[in-house]
C-alpha positions as CSV (number, residue, x, y, z in Angstrom):
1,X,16.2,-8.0,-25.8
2,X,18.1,-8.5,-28.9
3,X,15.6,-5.8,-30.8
4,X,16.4,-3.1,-27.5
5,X,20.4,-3.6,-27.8
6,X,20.3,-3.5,-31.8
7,X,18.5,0.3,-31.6
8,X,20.7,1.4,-28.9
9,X,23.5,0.5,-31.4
10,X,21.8,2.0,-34.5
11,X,20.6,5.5,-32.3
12,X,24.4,5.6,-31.0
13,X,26.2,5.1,-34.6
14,X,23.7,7.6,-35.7
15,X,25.6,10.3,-33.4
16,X,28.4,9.6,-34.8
17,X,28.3,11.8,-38.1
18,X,26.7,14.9,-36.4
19,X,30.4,14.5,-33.6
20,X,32.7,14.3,-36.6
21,X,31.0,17.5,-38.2
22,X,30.8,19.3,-35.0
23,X,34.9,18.3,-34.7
24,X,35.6,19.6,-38.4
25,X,34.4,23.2,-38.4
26,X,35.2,24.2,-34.8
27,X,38.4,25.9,-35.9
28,X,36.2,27.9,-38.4
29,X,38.5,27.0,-41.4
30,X,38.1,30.2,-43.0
31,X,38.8,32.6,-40.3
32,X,41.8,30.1,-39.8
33,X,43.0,30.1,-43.0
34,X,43.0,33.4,-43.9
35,X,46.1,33.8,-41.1
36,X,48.5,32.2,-43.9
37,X,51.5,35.0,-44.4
38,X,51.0,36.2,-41.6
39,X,53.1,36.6,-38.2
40,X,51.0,34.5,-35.1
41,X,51.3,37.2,-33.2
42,X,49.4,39.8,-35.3
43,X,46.3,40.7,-33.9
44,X,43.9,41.9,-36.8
45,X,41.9,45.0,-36.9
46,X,38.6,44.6,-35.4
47,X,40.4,41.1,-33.7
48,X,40.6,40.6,-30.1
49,X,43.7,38.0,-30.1
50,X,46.5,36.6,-32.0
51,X,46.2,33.2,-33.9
52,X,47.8,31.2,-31.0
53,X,45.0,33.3,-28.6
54,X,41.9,32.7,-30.3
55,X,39.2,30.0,-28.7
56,X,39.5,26.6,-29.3
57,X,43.2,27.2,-30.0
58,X,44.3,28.2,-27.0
59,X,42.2,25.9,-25.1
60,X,43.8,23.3,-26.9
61,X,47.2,24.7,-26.7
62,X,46.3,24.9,-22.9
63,X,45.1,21.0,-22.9
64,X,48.1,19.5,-24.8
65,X,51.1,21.0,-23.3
66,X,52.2,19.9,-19.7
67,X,52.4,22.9,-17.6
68,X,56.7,22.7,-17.2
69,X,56.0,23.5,-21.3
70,X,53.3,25.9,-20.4
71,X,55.8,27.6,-18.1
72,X,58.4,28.2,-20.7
73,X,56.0,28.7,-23.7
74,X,56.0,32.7,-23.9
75,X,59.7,32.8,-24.6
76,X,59.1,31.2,-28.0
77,X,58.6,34.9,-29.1
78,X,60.7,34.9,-32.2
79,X,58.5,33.7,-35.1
80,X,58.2,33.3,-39.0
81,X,54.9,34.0,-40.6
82,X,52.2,31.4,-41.0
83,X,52.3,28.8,-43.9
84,X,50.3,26.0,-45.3
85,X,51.3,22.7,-46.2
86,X,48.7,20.9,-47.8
87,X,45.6,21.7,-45.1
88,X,47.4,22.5,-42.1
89,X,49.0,25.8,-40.8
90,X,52.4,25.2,-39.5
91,X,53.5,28.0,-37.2
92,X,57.7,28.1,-36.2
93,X,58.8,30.1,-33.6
94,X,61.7,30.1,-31.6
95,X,63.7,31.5,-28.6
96,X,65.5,34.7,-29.6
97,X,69.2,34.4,-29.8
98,X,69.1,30.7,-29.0
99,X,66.9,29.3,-32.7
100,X,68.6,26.5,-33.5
101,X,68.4,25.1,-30.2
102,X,65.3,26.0,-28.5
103,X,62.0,25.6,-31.2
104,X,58.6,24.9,-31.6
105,X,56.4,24.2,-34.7
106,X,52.5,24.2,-34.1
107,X,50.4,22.3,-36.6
108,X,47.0,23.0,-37.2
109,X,44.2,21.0,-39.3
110,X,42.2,23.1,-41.3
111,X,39.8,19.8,-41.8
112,X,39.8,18.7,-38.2
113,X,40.1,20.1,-34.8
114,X,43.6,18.8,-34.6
115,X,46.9,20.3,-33.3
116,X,50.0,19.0,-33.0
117,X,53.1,21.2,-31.0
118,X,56.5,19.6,-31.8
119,X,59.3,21.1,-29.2
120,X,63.0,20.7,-29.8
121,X,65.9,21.5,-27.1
122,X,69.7,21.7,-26.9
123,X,71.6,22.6,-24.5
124,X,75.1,21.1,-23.3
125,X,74.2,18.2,-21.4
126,X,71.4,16.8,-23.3
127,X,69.2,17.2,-26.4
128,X,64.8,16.9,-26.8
129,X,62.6,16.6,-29.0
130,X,59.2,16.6,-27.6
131,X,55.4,16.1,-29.9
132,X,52.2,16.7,-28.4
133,X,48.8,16.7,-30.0
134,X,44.9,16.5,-29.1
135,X,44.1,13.6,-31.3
136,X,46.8,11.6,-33.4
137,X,50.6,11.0,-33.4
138,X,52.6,13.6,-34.9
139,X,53.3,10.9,-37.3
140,X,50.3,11.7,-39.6
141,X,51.3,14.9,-40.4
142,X,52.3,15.0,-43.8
143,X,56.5,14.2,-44.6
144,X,57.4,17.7,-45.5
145,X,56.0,19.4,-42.2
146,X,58.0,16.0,-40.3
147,X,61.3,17.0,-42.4
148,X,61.1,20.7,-42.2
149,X,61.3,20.2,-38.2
150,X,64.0,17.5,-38.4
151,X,66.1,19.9,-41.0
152,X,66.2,22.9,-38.7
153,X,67.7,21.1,-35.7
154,X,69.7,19.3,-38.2
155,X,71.2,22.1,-39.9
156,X,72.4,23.3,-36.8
157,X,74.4,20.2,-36.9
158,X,76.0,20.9,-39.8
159,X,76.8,24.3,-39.1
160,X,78.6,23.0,-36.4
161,X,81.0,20.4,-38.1
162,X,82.1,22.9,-41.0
């Protein structure tokens, strides 16, 4: 009995490595990557949909955020291009005329099929800041992606006392 439960133990733990590299490359890193400078939006020649469009990112996209977020989601049409921080693509976009209190940042692991969105609102009864992600806390993310979204609804602040 002992020698049936220590092989079903041994054959499970052997799937394990095989799910973690299945996870890693399903973002196809490459293809991924190469979207750094550019706007999310952009479609590429010979492409069929924008970054936030493709695959396993919109599924995910589509898994992560509640559908009141899901509802409002396509007015986050103002945008800055694509940048990397470290191995993850952080994507800002924004509400037009209304930045500094309506944004988004999307986080994507080049490594792992991970994705963070971090949602901030303002309006004049009550402030939000919302994280979502497929996998870990948005506390993981390195410090200067966490500060860079803390400093834009911060600086609003400041604009506001001067």
């Amino acid at each position: 009995m002992r020698l049936f439960f220590f092989a079903a133990l041994i054959s499970a733990l052997s799937l394990l490595p095989a799910a973690h590299a299945d996870q890693s490359s399903v973002w196809g890193k490459e293809a991924v990557s190469s979207w750094v400078g550019k706007y999310p939006s952009d479609i590429p020649s010979g492409g069929k949909a924008s970054l936030l469009g493709q695959g396993e990112v919109n599924k995910t996209l589509q898994q992560i955020l509640p559908p009141f977020e899901q509802k409002n989601w396509m007015a986050y049409d103002v945008e800055s291009t694509i940048k990397q921080v470290d191995h993850f693509l952080v994507i800002d976009k924004c509400m037009p005329h209304n930045c500094p209190s309506a944004f988004a940042t999307i986080v994507i692991d080049l490594n792992q099929k991970r994705l963070w969105v971090g949602l901030f609102s303002r309006d004049a009864t009550r402030t939000s800041t919302r994280w979502y992600g497929n996998t870990d806390d948005y506390s993981v993310l390195p410090e200067a992606i966490r500060q860079e979204f803390i400093n834009r609804h911060e600086g609003f602040m400041s604009q506001q006392v001067h």
